[in-house]
C-alpha positions as CSV (number, residue, x, y, z in Angstrom):
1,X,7.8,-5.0,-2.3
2,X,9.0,-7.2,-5.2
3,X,7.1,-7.8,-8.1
4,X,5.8,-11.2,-9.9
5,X,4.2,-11.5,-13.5
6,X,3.9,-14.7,-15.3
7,X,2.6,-16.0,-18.6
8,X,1.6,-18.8,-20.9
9,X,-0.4,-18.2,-24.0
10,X,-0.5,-17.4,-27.8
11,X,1.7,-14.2,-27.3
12,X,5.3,-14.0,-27.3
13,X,5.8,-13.7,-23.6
14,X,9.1,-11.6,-23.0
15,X,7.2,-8.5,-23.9
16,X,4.4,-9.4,-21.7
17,X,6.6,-9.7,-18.6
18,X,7.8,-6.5,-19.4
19,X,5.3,-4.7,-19.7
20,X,3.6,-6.2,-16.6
21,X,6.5,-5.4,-15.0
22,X,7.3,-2.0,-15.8
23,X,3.8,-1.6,-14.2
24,X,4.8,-3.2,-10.7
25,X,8.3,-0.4,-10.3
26,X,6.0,1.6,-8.2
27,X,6.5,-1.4,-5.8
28,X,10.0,-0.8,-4.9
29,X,13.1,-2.9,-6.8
30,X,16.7,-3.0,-7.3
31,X,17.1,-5.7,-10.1
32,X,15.0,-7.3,-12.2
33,X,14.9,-10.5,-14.5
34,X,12.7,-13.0,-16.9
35,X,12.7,-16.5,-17.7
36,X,10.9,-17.9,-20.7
37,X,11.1,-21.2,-22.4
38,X,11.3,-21.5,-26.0
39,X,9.8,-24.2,-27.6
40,X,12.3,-24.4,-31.1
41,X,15.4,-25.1,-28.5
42,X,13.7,-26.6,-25.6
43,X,15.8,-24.3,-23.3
44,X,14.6,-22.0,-20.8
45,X,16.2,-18.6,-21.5
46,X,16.9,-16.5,-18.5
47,X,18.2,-12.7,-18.7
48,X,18.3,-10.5,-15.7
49,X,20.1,-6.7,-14.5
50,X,21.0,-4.9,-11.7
51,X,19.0,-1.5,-11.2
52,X,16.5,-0.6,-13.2
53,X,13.8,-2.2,-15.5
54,X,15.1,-0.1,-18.6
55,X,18.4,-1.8,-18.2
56,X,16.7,-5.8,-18.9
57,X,14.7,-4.2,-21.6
58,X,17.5,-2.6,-23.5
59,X,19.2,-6.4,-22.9
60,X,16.0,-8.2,-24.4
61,X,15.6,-5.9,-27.0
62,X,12.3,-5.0,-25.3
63,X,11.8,-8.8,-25.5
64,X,11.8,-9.1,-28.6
65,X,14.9,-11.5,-28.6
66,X,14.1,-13.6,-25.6
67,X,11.7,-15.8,-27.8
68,X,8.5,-18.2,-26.3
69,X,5.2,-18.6,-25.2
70,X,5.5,-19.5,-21.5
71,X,7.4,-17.4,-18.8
72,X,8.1,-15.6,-15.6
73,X,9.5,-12.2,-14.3
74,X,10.2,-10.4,-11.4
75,X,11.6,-7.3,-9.5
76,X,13.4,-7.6,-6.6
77,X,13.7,-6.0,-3.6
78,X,17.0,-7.4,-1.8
79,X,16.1,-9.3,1.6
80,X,18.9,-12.1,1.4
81,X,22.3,-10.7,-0.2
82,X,23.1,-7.7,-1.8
83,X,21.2,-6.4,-5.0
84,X,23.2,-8.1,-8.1
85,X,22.5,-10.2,-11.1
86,X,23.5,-13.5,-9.0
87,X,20.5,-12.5,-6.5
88,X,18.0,-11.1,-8.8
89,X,15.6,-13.7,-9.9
90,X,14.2,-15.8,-11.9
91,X,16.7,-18.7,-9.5
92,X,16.8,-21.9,-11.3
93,X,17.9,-25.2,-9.8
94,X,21.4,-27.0,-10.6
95,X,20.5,-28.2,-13.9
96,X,18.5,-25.8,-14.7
97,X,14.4,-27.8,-14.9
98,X,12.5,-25.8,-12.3
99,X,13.0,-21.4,-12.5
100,X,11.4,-19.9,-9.9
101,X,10.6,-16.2,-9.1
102,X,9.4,-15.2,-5.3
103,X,8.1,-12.4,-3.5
104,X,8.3,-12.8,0.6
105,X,10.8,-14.3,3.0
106,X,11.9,-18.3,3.6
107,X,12.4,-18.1,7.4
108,X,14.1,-21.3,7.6
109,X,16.1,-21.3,4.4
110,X,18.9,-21.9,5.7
111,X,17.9,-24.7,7.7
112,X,16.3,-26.0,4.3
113,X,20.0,-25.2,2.6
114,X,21.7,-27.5,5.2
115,X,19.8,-30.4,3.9
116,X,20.2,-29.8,0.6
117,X,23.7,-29.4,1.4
118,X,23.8,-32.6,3.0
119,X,22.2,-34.1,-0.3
120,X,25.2,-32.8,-2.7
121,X,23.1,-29.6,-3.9
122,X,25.3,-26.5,-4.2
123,X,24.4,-22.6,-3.8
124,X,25.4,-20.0,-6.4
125,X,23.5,-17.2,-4.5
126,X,22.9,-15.1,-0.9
127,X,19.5,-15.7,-1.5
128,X,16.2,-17.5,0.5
129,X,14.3,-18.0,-3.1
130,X,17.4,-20.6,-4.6
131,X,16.5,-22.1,-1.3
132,X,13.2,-22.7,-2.6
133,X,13.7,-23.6,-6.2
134,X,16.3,-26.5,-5.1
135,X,13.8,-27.8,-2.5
136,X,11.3,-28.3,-5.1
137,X,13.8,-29.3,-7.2
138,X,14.6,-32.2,-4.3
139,X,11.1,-33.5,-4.3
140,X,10.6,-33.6,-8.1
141,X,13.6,-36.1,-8.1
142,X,12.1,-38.4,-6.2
143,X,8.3,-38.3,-7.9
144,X,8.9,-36.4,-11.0
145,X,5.1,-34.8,-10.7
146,X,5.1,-30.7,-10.7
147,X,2.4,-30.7,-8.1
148,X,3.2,-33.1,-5.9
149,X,6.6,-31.5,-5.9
150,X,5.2,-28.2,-5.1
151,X,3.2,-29.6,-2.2
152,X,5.8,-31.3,-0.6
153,X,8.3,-28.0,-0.7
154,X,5.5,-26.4,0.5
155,X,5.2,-28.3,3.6
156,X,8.6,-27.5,4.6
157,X,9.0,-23.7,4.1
158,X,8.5,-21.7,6.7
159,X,7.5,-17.9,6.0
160,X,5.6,-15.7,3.9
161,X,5.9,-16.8,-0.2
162,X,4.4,-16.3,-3.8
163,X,6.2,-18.6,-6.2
164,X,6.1,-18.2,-9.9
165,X,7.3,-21.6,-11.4
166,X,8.6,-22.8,-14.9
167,X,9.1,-26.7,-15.0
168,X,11.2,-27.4,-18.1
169,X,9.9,-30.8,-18.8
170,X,6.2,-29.4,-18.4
171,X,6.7,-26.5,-20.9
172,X,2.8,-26.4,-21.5
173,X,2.4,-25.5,-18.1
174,X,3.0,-22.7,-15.6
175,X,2.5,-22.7,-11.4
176,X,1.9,-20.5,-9.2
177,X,1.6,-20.8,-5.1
178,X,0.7,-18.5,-2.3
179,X,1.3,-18.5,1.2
180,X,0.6,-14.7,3.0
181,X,1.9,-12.7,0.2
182,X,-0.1,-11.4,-2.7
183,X,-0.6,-13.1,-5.7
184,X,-3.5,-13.2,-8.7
185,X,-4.4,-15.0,-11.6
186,X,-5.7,-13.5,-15.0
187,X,-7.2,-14.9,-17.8
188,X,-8.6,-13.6,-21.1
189,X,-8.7,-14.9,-24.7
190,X,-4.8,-15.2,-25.3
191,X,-3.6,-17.3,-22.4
192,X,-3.1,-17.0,-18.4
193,X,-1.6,-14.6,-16.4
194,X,0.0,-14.1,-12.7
195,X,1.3,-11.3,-10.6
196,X,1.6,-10.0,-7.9
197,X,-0.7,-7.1,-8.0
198,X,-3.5,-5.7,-10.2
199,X,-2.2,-2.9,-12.4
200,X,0.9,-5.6,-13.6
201,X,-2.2,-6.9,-16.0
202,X,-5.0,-4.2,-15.8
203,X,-4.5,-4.0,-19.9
204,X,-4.7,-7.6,-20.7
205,X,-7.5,-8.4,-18.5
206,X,-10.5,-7.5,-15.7
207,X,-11.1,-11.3,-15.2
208,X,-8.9,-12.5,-11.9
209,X,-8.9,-15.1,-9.2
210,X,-7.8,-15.2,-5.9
211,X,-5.7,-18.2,-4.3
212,X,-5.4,-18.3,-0.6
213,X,-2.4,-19.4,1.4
214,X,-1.5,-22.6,1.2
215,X,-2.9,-22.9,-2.2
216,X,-1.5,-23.6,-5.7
217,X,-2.5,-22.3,-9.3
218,X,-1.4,-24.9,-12.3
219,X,-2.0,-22.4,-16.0
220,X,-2.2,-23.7,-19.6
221,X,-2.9,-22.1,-22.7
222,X,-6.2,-21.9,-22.3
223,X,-7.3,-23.5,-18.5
224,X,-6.8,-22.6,-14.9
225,X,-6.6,-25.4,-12.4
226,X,-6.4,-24.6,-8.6
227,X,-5.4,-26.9,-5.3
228,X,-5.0,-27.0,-1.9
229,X,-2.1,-28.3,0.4
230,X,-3.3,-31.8,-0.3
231,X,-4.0,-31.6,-4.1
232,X,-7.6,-31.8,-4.1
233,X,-9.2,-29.6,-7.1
234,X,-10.9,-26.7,-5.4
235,X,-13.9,-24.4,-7.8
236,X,-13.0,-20.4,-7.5
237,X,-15.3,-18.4,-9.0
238,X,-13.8,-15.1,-11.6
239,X,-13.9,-11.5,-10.0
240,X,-14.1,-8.9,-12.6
241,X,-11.9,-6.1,-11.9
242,X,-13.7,-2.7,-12.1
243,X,-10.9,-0.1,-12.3
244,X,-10.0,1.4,-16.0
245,X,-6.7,0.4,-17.4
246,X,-6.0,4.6,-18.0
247,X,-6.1,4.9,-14.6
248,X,-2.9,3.5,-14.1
249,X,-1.1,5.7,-16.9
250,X,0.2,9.2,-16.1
251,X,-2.8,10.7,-18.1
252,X,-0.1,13.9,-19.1
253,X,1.1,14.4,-15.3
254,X,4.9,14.7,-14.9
255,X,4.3,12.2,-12.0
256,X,1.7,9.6,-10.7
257,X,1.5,11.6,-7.0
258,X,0.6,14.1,-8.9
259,X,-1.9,12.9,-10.9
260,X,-3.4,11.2,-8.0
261,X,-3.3,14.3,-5.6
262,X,-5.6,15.6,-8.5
263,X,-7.5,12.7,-8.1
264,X,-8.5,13.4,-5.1
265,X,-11.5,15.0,-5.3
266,X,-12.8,11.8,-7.5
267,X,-11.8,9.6,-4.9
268,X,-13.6,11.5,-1.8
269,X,-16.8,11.9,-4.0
270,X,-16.7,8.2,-5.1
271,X,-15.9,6.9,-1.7
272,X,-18.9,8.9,-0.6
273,X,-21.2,8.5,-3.3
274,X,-20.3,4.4,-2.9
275,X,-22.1,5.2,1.3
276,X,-24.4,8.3,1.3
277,X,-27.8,6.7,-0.1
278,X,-30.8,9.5,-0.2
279,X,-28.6,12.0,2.6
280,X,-28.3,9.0,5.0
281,X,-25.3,7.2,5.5
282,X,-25.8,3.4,4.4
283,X,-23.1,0.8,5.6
284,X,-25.2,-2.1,4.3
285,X,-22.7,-2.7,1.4
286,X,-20.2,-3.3,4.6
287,X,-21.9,-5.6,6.0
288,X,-22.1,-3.9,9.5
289,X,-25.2,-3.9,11.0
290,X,-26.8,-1.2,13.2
291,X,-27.4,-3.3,16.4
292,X,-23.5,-4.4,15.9
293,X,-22.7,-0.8,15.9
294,X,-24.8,0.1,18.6
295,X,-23.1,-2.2,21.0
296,X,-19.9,-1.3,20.6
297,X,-17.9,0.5,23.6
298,X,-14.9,0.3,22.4
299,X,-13.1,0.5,18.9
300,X,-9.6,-0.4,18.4
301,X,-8.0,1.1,15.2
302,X,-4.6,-0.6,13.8
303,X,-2.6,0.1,10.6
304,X,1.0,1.1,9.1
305,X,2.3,4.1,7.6
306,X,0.0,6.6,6.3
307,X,-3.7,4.5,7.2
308,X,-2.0,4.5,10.3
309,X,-2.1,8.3,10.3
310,X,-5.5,7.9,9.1
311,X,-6.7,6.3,12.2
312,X,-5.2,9.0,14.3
313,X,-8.1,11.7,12.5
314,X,-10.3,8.7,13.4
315,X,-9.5,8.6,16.9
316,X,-10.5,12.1,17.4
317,X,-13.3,12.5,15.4
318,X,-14.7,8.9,16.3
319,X,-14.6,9.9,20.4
320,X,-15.7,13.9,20.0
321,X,-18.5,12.6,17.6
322,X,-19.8,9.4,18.9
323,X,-18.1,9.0,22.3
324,X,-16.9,5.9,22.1
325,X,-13.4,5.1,23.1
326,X,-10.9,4.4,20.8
327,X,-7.4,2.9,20.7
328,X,-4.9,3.2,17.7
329,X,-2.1,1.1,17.3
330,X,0.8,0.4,14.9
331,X,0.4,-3.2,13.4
332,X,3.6,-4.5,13.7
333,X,3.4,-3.3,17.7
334,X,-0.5,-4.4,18.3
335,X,0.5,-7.8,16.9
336,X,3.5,-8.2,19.7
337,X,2.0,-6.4,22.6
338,X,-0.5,-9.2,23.7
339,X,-3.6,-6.5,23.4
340,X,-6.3,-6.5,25.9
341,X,-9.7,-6.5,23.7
342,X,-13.0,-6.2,25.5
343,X,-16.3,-7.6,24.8
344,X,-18.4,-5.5,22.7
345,X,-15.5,-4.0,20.8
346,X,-14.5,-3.9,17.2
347,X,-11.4,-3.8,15.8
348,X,-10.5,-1.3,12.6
349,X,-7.7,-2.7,10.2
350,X,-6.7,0.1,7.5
351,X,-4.5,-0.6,4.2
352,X,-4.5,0.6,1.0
353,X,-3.3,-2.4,-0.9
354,X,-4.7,-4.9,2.0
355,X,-2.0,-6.9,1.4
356,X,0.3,-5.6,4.3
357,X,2.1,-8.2,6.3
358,X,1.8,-6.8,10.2
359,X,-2.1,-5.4,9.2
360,X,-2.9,-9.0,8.2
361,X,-1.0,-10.1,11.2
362,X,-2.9,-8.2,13.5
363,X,-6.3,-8.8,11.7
364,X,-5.6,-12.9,12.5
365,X,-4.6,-12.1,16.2
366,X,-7.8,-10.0,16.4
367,X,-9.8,-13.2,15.1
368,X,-8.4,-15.1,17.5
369,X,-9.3,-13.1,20.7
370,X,-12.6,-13.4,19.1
371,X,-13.4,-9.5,17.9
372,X,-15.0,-8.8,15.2
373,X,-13.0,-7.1,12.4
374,X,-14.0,-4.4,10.0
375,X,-11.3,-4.2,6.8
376,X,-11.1,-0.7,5.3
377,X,-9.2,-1.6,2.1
378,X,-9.0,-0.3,-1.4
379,X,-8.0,-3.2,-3.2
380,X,-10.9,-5.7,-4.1
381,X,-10.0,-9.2,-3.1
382,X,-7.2,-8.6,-1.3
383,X,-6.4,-10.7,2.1
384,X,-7.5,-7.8,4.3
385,X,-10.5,-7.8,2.8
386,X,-11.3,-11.2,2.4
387,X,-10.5,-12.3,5.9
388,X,-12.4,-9.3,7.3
389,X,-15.4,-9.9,8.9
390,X,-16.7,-6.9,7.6
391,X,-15.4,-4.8,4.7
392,X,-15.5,-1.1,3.9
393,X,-14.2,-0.5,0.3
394,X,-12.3,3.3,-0.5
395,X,-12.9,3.9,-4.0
396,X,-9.5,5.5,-4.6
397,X,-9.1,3.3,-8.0
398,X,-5.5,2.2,-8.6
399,X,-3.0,4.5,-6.9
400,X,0.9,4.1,-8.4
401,X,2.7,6.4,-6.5
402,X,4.7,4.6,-3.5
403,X,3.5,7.9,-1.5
404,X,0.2,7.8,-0.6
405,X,-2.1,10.7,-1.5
406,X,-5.8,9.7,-2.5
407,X,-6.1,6.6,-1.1
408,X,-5.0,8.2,2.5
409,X,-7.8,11.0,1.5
410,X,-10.6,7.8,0.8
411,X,-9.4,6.4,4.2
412,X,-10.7,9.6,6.2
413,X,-13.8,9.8,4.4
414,X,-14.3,6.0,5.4
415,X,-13.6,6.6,9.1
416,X,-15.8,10.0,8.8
417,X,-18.6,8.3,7.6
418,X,-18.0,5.5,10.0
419,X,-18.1,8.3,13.0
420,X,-20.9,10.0,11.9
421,X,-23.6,6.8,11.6
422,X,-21.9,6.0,15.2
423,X,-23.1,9.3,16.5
424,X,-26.1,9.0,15.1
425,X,-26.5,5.4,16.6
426,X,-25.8,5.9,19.9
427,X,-27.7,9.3,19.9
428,X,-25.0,11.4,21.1
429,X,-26.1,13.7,18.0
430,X,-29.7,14.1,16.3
431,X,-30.7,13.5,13.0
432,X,-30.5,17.4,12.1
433,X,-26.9,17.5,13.2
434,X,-26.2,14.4,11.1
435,X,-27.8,16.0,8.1
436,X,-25.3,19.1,8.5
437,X,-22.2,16.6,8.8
438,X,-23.5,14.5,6.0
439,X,-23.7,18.1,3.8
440,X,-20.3,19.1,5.0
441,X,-18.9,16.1,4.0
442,X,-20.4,16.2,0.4
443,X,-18.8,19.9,0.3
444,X,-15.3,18.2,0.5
445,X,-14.6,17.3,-3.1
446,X,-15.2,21.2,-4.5
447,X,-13.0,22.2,-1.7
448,X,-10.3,20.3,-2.2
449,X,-10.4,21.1,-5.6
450,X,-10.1,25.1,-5.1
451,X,-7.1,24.0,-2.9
452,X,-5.5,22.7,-6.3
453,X,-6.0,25.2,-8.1
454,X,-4.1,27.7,-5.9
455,X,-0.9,25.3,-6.2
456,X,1.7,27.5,-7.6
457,X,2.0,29.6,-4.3
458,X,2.8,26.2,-2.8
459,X,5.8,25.5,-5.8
460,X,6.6,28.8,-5.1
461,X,7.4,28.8,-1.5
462,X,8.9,24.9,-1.8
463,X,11.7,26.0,-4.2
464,X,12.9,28.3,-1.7
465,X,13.2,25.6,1.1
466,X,14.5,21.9,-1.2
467,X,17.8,22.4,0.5
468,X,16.6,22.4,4.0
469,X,18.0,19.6,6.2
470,X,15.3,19.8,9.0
471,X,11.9,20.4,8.7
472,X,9.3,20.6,12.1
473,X,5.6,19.7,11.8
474,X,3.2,20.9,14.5
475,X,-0.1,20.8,15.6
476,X,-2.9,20.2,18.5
477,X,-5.6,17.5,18.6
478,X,-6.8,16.7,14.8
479,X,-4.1,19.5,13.6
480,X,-1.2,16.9,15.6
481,X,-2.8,13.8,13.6
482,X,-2.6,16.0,9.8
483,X,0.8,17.2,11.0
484,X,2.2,13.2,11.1
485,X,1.3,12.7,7.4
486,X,2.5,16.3,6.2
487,X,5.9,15.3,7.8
488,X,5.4,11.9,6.4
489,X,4.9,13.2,3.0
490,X,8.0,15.1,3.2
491,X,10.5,12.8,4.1
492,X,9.6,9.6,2.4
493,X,9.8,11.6,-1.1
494,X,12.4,14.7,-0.2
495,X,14.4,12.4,1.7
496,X,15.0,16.2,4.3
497,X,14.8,14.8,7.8
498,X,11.3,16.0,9.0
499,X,9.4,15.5,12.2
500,X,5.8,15.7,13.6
501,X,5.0,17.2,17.4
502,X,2.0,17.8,18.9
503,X,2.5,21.4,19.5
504,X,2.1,21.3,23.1
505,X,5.6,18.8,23.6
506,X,7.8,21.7,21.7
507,X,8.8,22.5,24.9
508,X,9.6,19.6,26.4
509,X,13.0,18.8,24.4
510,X,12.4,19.1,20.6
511,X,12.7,23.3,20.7
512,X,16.4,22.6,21.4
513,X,16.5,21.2,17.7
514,X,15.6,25.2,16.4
515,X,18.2,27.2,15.1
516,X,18.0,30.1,12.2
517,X,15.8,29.0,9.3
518,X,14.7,25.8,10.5
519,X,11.2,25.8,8.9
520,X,8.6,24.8,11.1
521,X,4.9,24.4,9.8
522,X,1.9,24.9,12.5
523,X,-1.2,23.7,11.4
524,X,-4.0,25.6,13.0
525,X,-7.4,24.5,11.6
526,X,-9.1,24.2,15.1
527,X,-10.7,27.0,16.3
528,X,-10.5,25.9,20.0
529,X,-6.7,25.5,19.8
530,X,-5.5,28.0,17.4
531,X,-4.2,30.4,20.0
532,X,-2.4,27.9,22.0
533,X,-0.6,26.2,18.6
534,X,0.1,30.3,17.6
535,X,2.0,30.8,21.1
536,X,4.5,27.3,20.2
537,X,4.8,28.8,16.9
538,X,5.9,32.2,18.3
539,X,8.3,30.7,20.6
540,X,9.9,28.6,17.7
541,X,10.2,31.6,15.6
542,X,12.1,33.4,18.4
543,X,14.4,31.3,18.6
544,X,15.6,32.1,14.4
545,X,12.4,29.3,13.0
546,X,11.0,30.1,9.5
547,X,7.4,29.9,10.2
548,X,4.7,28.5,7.8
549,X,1.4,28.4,8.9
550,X,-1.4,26.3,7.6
551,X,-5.2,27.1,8.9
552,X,-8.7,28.0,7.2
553,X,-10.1,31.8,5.9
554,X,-10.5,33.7,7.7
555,X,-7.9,33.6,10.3
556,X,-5.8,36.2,9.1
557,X,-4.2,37.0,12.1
558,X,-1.8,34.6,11.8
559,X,-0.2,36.6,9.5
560,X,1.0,38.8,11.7
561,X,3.2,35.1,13.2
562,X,4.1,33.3,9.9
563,X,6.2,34.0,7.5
564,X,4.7,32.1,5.0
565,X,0.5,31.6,5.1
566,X,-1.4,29.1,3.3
567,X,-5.0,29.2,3.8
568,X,-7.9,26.0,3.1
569,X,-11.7,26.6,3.2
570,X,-13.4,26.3,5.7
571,X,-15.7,23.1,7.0
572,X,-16.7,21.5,10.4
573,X,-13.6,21.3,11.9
574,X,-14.5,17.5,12.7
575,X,-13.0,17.1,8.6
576,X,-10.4,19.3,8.5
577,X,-7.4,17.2,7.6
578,X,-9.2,16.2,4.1
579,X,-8.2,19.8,3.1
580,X,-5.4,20.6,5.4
581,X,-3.6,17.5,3.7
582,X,-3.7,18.8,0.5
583,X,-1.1,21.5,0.6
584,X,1.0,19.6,2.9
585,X,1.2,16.5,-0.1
586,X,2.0,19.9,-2.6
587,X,4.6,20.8,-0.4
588,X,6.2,17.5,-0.2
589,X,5.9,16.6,-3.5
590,X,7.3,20.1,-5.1
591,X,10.3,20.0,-2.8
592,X,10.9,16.6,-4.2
593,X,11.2,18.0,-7.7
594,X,12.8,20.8,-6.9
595,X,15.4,18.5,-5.7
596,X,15.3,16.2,-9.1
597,X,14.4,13.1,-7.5
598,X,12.2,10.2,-8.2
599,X,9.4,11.5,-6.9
600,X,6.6,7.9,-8.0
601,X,9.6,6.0,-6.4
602,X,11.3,6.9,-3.7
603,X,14.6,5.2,-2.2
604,X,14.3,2.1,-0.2
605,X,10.5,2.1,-0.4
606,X,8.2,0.2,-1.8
607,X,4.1,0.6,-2.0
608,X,3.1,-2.7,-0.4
609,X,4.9,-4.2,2.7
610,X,4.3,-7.6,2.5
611,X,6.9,-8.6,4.5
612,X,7.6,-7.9,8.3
């Protein structure tokens, strides 16, 4: 959600901040704004628009007439107040010294805007972040020192913040905060950068630091100074960031989901490449070691969204494969529920950008219980991953699309690979059996790419159905876990009201919801459960359900069932969903363009929930 960039150099910065910007809309916004300070006047220009990005660049002239070296910008996503050009940001205090732009929430602004109140400051906006701004504002008054300012404010906000800050009297000078919400800091041989996620500067620079919570960046021209809570000076080393800049352009797609749905066989033959050494399964780049793994006896899997779906295949494949129990949670209900973790355990925390808020939450609660904690992330540096005690990297690259599509397909692979050297381990399989699985699972790329290249049929048959208003996903066992991110796909981009059921709990209420041409789609990939999901199907269909069916060559008998058939090679059916998945995100995705939406940027969404 939201989006920060910031920066002071030899550039005029306007068209830095939007550009940077017009790289973060995949985030989710509803206004937008900049601040830079121009060094001729001495004044801090500030320009800012309601909806989209193109309306602040038509206002700026694509920057080109918001002048100066030193500045901030941001999207918003409204939290506190409606969207609007009084609540977009940069916010500035009264006299306008300090602008500020903010991604997260200030859970006790208002508290903080009673005592400002009190003090004879006055609020122009519905917003937490002027809050902010005026509270640092209150503490410069009294010591007139950026920093100390910063750390006081600091001290009294409660909740999750990344601050962006322009001090007028310090125009040399740019500061940024953090405090459980993402932030970074570039450098190259122009000046220094922030923002609030990689892609914002992937073309100015690979060179980036990370500041933890409770820490605070101070930029100039050509330096980067960090602190703690306390001011002391702390050393951060430089992470060069190894994904390509064109990665995060179109590359001639209409769309980025589409582009990275063809991505996807790069991403499941990197991801594996990156942990299949010599036909074995390596995990020491994780850090997990094999006596760790052979202790476990119990694995508890937690995520949001589409990883969360993710660990649902993991479930099953983890306890037929390796028989070893496993729990999956959603984060923002593992973190509330007061979990019961057992010695000898391990708990799973899965997120693309491993920056989301309940994932992180439940990551700390896990520390605290004392369980170890394995982060499978695909964002280098990120919180997840750098409070993980152990870290499994998806090699996905940069993925723009708010719908999730290759780094949800590096996410199986991840807990695929994780199953199978758990089998192995344990001994519940033997080493020819893992060299089969191992073989199957290098097979995936080439089939999901044949999958692709049959795509039409699946334009074909979504045309006919963008004006459906209710759309039924079903399946049994690992067929169940595809179906919840196929109905997933198709409502967060289509905006058609779609639901998931595991095939077997038709019956038990949702069949009432059937009436002529409701599409339903039965996946049907596992051989031991194929008749059973056909029989659900049948009795949806006779009571007026379009049927699609989804299941591997070979079964042609279905058919004789579905009106629509959409077949997927075969593999063990342990792997399944990495190729059922595929047509499901086609189906989605065409129905959404079919429907002349915003398909990269969906209503109401936004790619990383960094806020609860």
């Amino acid at each position: 959600m939201c989006g920060i960039v910031g920066y002071i150099g030899n550039m005029q910065a306007a068209p830095v901040l939007l550009s940077g910007l017009e790289k973060l809309e995949y985030r989710g916004y509803d206004s937008a704004g900049i601040a830079v300070y121009n060094e001729i006047s001495q004044t801090v220009e500030t320009v800012k628009a309601k909806g989209r990005l193109k309306s602040l660049i038509e206002k700026t002239d694509e920057g080109r007439s918001v002048h100066g070296s030193c500045g901030i910008g941001h999207t918003r996503w409204a939290t506190h107040g409606e969207p609007s050009e009084i609540n977009a940001h940069p916010h500035y205090s009264e006299d306008h010294s300090i602008l500020l732009v903010h991604n997260g929430i200030i859970e006790n602004y208002q508290e903080i805007k009673d005592k400002l109140t009190r003090h004879g400051y006055h609020f122009y906006s519905q917003t937490d972040t002027e809050a902010a701004v005026k509270l640092i504002h209150y503490y410069y008054q009294k010591d007139g020192h950026p920093l100390v300012a910063i750390s006081h404010a600091m001290l009294r906000m409660r909740g999750s913040y990344a601050f962006g800050i322009i001090f007028k009297d310090c125009p040399d000078k740019l500061y940024a905060v953090r405090n459980h919400s993402p932030l970074i800091i570039g450098k190259n041989e122009t000046g220094c950068f922030i923002a609030s996620d990689v892609p914002a500067i992937l073309d100015q620079t690979r060179t980036v630091y990370y500041i933890e919570n409770m820490e605070i960046a101070e930029l100039s021209r050509e330096e980067i100074h960090f602190y703690n809570i306390d001011r002391e000076e702390l050393k951060k080393e430089s992470t060069e960031v190894k994904w390509d800049a064109k990665a995060a352009e179109k590359g001639g797609y209409e769309h980025f989901m589409l582009k990275e749905i063809h991505e996807q066989p790069k991403a499941v033959r990197d991801t594996l490449g990156s942990y299949i050494k010599e036909q074995a399964i390596d995990l020491t780049e994780t850090g997990l070691t094999d006596e760790l793994l052979h202790s476990l006896e119990r694995i508890y899997i937690v995520a949001c969204g589409s990883a969360y779906h993710a660990g649902v295949v993991g479930k099953y494949v983890i306890e037929e494969l390796a028989d070893i129990p496993v729990e999956v949670d959603l984060a923002s209900e593992f973190r509330y529920r007061n979990p019961k973790l057992v010695k000898n355990s391990l708990v799973i925390v899965i997120s693309q950008s491993g920056e989301t808020a309940d994932s992180l939450a439940a990551l700390r609660l896990a520390k605290e219980k004392n369980v170890p904690v394995l982060g499978i992330v695909n964002v280098l540096g990120s919180g997840i991953a750098r409070e993980s005690d152990y870290v499994m990297y998806t090699y996905a690259g940069p993925e723009i699309s708010v719908a999730t599509t290759k780094a949800y397909s590096a996410q199986l692979i991840a807990l695929y690979l994780l199953a199978v050297k758990l089998a192995g381990i344990h001994e519940v399989i033997q080493a020819e059996r893992t060299a089969e699985l191992i073989a199957a699972l290098q097979a995936l790329p080439d089939k999901i790419q044949r999958i692709l290249e049959d795509k039409e049929r699946i334009q074909w048959f979504a045309s006919k159905y963008a004006a459906a208003k209710d759309i039924f996903f079903i399946g049994r066992g690992i067929d169940y876990a595809t179906s919840l991110e196929g109905s997933l796909k198709m409502k967060e981009i289509s905006y058609i009201h779609s639901e998931s059921y595991a095939a077997g709990e038709l019956k038990h209420g949702t069949i009432s919801l059937i009436e002529d041409g409701t599409l339903l789609v039965g996946v049907v990939t596992q051989p031991e459960l194929f008749e059973k999901t056909l029989s659900n199907m049948i009795e949806a269909k006779s009571r007026g359900a379009y049927l699609m069916g989804l299941t591997t060559y070979g079964n042609y008998c279905i058919e004789d069932t579905a009106d629509f058939s959409v077949y997927v090679p075969k593999t063990e059916k342990y792997f399944t969903t990495s190729l059922a998945i595929i047509p499901l995100q086609l189906m989605g995705y065409y129905v959404s363009v079919a429907k002349g939406l915003d398909v990269d940027k969906p209503r109401n969404l936004a790619k990383s929930v960094t806020v609860e």
